[in-house]
C-alpha positions in Angstrom: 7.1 8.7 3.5 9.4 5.7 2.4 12.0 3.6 3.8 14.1 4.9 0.9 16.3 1.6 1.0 16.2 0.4 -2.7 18.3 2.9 -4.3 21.1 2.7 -2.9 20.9 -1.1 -1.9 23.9 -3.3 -2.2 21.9 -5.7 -4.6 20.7 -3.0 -6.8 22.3 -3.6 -10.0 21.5 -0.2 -11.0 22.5 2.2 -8.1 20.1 5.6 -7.5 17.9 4.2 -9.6 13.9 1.7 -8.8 11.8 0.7 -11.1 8.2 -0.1 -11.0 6.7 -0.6 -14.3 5.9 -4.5 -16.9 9.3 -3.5 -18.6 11.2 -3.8 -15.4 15.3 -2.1 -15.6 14.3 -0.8 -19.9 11.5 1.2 -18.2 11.6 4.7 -16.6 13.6 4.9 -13.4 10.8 6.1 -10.9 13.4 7.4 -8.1 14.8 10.7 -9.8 12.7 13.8 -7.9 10.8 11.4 -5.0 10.4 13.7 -2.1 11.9 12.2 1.2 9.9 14.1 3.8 10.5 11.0 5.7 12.8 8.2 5.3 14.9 5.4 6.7 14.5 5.3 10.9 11.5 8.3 10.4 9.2 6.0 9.0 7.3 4.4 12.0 3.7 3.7 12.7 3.7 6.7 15.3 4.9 9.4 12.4 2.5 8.1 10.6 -0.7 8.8 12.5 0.9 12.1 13.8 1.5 13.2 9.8 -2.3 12.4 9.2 -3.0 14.2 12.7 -1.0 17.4 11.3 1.4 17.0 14.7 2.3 20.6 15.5 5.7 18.9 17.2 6.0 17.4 14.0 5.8 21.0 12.1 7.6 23.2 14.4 10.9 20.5 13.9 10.1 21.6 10.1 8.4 18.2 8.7 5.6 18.2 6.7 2.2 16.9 8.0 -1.1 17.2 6.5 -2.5 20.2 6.8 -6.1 20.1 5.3 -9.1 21.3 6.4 -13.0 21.4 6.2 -13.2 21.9 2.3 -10.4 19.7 1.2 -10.1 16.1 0.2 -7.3 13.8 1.0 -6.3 11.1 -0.5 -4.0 8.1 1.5 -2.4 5.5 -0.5 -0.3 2.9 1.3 1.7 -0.4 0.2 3.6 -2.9 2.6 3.3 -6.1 4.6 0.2 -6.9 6.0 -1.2 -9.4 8.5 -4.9 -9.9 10.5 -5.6 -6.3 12.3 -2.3 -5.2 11.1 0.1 -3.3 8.3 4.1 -3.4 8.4 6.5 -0.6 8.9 10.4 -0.9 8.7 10.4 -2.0 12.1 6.9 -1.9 14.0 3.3 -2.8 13.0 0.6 -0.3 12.9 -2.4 -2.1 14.3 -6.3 -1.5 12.9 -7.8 -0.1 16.3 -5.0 3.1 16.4 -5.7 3.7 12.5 -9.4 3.8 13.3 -8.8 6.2 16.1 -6.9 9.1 14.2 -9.4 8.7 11.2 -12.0 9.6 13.5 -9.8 12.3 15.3 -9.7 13.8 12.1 -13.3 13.7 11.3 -14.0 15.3 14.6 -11.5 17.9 14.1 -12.6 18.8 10.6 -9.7 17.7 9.0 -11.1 16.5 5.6 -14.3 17.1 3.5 -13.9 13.6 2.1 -11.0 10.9 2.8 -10.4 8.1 0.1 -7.6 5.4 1.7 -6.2 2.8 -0.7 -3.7 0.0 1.5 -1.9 -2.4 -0.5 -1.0 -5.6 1.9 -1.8 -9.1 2.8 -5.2 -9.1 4.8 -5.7 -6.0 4.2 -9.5 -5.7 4.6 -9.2 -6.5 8.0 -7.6 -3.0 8.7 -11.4 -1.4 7.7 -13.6 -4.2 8.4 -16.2 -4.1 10.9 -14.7 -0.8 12.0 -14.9 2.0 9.5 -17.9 3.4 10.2 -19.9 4.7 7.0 -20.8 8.1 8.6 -17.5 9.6 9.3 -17.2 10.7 4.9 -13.9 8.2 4.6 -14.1 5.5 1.7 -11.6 2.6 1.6 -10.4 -0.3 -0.5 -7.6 -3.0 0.3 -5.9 -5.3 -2.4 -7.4 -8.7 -0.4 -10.1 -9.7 2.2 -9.4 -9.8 6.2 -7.7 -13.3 5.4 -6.3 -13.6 2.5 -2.8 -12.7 0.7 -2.3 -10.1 -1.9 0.2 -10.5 -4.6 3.5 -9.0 -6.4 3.7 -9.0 -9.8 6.1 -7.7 -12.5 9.3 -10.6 -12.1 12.1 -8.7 -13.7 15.2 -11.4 -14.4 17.9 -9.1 -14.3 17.1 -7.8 -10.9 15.9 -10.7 -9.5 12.8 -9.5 -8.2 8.9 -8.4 -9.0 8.7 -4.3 -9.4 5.1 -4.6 -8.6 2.0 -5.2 -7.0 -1.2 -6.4 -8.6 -3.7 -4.1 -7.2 -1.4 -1.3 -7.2 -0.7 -2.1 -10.4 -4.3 -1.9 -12.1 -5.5 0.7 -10.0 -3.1 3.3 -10.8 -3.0 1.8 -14.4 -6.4 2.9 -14.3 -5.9 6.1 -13.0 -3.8 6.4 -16.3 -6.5 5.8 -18.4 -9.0 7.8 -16.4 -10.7 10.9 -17.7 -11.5 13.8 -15.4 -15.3 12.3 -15.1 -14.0 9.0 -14.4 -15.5 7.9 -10.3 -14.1 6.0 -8.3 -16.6 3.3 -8.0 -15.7 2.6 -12.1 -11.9 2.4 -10.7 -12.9 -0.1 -8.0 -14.9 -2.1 -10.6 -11.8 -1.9 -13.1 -9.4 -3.1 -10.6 -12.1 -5.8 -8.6 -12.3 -7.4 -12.3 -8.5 -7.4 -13.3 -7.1 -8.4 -9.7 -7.6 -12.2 -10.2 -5.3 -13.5 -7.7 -7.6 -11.8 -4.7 -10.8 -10.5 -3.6 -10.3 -6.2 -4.1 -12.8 -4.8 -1.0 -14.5 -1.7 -0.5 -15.9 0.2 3.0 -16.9 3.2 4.5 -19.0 5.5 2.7 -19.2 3.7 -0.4 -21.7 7.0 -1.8 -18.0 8.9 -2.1 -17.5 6.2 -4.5 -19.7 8.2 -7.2 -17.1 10.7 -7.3 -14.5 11.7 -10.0 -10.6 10.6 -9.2 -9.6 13.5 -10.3 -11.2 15.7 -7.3 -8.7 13.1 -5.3 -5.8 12.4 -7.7 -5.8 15.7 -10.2 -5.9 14.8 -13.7 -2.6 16.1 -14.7 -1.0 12.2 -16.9 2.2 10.6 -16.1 4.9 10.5 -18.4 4.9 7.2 -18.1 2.2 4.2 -19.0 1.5 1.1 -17.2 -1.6 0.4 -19.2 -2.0 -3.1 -21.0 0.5 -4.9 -19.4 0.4 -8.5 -18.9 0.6 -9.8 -15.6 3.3 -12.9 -16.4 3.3 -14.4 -12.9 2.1 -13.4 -9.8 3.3 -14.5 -6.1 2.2 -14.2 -2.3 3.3 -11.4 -0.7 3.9 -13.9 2.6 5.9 -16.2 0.2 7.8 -13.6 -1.9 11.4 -13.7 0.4 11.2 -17.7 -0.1 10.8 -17.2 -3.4 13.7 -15.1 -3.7 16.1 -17.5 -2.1 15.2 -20.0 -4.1 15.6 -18.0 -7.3 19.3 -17.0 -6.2 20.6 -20.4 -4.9 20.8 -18.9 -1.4 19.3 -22.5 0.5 20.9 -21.6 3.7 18.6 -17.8 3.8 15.9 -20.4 2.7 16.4 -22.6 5.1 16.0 -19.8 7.9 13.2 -17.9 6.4 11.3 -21.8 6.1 12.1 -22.4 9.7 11.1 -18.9 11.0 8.0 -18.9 9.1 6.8 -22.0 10.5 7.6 -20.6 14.1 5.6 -17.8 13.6 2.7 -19.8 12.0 2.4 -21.9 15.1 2.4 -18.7 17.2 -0.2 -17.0 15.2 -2.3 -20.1 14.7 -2.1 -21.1 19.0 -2.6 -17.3 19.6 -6.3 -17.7 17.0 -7.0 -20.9 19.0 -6.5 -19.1 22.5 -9.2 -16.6 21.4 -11.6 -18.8 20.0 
């Protein structure tokens, strides 16, 4: 499931191709052989949930949902925008208390022996926090506490952007360097201890943590490498589009990304205050 709007993007300098890796457009193009079960107006927050439900309306329109049962693991990785009690799609927000309900559908319904589910966003903790329970055999871990920002990394000059994200980036750079024996509490330790630039979190049932990646991941190894990289700079997820203005000389897109951010920080912040 991806937007699948990079590729063929009007500011892509290198059309049908995306890159993810330290070494930026001289690296391996990462696009070539992606499956696009769904893409562009498919990806929503309600697909989603329906795809981890195993929708039958879903299957019998000839889209692939998960169909796992009471012997199998699963393993969820996903990377956007985040906020308090919330994650990003194209063009709605999947909230924390709808999340928390299909997870424990599926538990009830036997859909999983164990669950491991990796989200890469800004205040992502707050999507598991105080509500994944640690009896339900589901073990998470979020690039950044319930309130603080996680960060891209990888700045590539030539396209004008960062390729990557720094938890992403370690964790599966870690997955790399894993052997088959390799558990998943050494990965959170690995990653917790190279992610400088925010707090990497853990819930659930943290005994799931004792077991190998590869019951989760496989243990077949990329062609590629991301291991040993240097991280050169780092920015805010929130701040990245700013960033990006200012790097191309666009001060009137600044200028309305500055103004709208502020709108929606005195909205969020009268909104907390209402609550208190």
């Amino acid at each position: 499931m991806h937007y699948d709007d990079i590729a063929n993007n009007k500011q892509n300098k290198y059309p049908e191709k995306v890159y993810n890796g330290p070494t930026g457009h001289n690296g391996t193009d990462v696009y070539h052989g992606v499956p696009k079960h769904y893409t562009g107006k498919e990806v929503t927050p309600e697909n989603f949930l329906k795809v981890l439900a195993g929708d039958e309306g879903l299957k019998k329109a000839g889209k692939k949902v998960l169909e796992s049962g009471p012997n199998d693991h699963v393993f969820i990785f996903f990377d956007d925008h985040g906020a308090p009690d919330l994650v990003a799609f194209p063009d709605k927000y999947l909230y924390a208390e709808p999340l928390m309900k299909t997870l424990k559908q599926m538990h009830q319904d036997k859909k999983y022996s164990k669950l491991v589910f990796y989200i890469e966003a800004c205040e992502s903790g707050s999507m598991f926090d105080k509500l994944l329970p640690t009896d339900i055999n589901i073990y998470a871990t979020t690039a950044s506490l319930p309130n603080e920002p996680s960060y891209t990394c990888y700045f590539d000059k030539d396209l004008g952007t960062d390729v990557g994200d720094v938890y992403s980036v370690y964790w599966m750079e870690n997955t790399e360097l894993a052997t088959k024996d390799t558990t998943l509490q050494e990965q959170f330790a690995y990653t917790k201890k190279k992610t400088t630039t925010s707090h990497v979190m853990q819930y659930g049932d943290l005994s799931i943590a004792k077991l190998p990646i590869s019951q989760f991941l496989g243990s077949k190894k990329s062609s590629m490498s991301l291991a040993g990289a240097e991280l050169t700079r780092t920015v805010n997820n929130k701040d990245f589009p700013l960033v990006m203005a200012q790097q191309s000389g666009d001060y009137h897109k600044l200028s309305e990304l500055s103004t709208g951010r502020q709108f929606l920080d005195t909205v969020f912040e009268e909104y907390v205050n209402s609550i208190q």
